[in-house]
C-alpha positions as CSV (number, residue, x, y, z in Angstrom):
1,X,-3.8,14.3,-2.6
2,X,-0.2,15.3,-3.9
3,X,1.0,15.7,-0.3
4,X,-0.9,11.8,0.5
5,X,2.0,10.2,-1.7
6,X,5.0,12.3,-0.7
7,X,4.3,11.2,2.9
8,X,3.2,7.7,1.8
9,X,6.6,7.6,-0.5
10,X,8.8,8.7,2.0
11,X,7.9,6.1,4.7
12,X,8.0,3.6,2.3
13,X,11.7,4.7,1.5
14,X,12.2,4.3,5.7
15,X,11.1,1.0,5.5
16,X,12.7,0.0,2.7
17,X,16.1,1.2,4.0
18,X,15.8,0.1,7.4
19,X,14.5,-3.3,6.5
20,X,17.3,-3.5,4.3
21,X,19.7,-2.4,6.6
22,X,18.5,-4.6,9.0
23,X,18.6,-7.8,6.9
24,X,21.7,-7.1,5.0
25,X,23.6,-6.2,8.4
26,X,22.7,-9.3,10.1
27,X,23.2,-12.0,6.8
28,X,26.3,-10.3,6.6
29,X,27.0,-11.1,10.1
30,X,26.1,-14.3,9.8
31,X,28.2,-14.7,6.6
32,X,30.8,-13.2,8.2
33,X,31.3,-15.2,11.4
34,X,30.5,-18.5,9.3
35,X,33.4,-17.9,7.5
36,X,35.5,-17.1,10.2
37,X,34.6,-20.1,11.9
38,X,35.0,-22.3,8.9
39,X,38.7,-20.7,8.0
40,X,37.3,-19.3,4.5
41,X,39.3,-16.2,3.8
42,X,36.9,-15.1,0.8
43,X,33.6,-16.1,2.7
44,X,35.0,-13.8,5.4
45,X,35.9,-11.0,3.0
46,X,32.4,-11.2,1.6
47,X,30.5,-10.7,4.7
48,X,32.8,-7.7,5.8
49,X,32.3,-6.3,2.8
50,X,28.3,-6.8,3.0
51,X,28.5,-5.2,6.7
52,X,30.5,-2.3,4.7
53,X,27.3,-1.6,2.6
54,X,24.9,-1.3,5.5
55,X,25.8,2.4,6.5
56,X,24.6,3.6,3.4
57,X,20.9,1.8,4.2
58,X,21.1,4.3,7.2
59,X,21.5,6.9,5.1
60,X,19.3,6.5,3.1
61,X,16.8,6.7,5.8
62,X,17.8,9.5,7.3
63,X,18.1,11.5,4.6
64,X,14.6,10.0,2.4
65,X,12.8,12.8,5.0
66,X,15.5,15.4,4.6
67,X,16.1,15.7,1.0
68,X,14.8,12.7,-1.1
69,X,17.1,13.1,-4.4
70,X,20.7,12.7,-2.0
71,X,18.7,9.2,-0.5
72,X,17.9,8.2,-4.5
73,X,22.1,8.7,-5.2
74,X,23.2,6.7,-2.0
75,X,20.6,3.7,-3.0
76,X,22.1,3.7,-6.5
77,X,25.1,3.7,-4.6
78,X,24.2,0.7,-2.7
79,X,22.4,-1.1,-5.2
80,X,26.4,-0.7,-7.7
81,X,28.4,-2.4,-4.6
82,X,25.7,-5.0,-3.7
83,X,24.8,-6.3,-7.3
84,X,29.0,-6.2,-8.1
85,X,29.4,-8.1,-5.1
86,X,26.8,-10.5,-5.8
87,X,28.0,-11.7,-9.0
88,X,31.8,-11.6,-7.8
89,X,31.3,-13.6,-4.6
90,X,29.6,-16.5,-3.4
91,X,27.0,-14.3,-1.6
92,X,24.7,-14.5,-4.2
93,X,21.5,-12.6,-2.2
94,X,23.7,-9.5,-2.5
95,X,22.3,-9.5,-6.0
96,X,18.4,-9.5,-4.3
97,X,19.6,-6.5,-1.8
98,X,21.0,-5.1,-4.5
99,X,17.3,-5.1,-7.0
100,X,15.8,-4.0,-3.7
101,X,17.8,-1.1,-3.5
102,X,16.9,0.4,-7.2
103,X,13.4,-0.1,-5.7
104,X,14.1,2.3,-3.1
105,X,16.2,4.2,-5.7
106,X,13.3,4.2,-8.4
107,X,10.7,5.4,-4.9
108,X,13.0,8.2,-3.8
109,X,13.4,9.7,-7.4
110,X,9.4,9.9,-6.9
111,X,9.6,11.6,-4.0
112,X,12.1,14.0,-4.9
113,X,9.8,15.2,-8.3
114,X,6.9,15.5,-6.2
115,X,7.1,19.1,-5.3
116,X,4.4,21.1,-3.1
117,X,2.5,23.1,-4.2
118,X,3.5,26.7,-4.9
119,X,0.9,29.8,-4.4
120,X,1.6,32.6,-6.8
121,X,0.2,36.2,-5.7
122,X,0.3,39.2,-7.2
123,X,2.2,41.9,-5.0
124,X,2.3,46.1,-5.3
125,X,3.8,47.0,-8.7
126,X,2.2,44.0,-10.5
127,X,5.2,41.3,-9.6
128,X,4.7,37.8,-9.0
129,X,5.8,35.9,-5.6
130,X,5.7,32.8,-5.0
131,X,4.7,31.5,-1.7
132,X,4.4,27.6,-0.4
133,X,1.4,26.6,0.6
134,X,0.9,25.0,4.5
135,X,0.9,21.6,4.7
């Protein structure tokens, strides 16, 4: 059952961070090239600075498989710039990305404390090993 939600967690974390990278990346776009068009410097700024946070969404995928506790730091990460930007800019859903991001945060941490589970056997000379079980 243990090994159901470390499997479940971790594609929940996928998800998370590639439906975030995916939305963030293209508003960002879009925020961008609006301000672009419209000759706003700072509207500009903000989208760059939005596309600037969607590499670590890709990381956070990549790694929520690999080693859960490094994806948990980089969504932390993620969710510091986009809830700073949010409240310093006029790209206020930063501050939504940014609560979605401690979700995948608070998800990874799970996954990272859900350990598998560890066979002890007794070898020659009456030492313990430990030994992972399959699966």
């Amino acid at each position: 059952m243990r090994d159901f939600f470390r499997i479940t967690f971790r594609i929940v974390v996928v998800l998370i961070s590639l439906g975030l990278l995916y939305l963030v990346g293209m508003q960002s776009f879009t925020v961008c090239v609006e301000g672009s068009q419209l000759n706003d410097t700072g509207f500009y700024r903000t989208g760059v600075m939005g596309m600037m946070i969607t590499p670590l969404f890709l990381i956070c995928g990549v790694y929520s498989f690999l080693n859960p506790s490094v994806s948990a730091k980089v969504f932390v990460l993620a969710a510091i710039f986009c809830l700073a930007l949010g409240t310093a800019t006029s790209f206020k859903s930063l501050l939504l990305w940014g609560a979605v991001s401690l979700a995948g945060a608070l998800f990874s941490f799970l996954v990272s404390k859900l350990k598998k589970k560890v066979k002890l056997r007794v070898i020659p000379g009456g030492k313990l090993k430990t030994g992972r079980l399959a699966g």
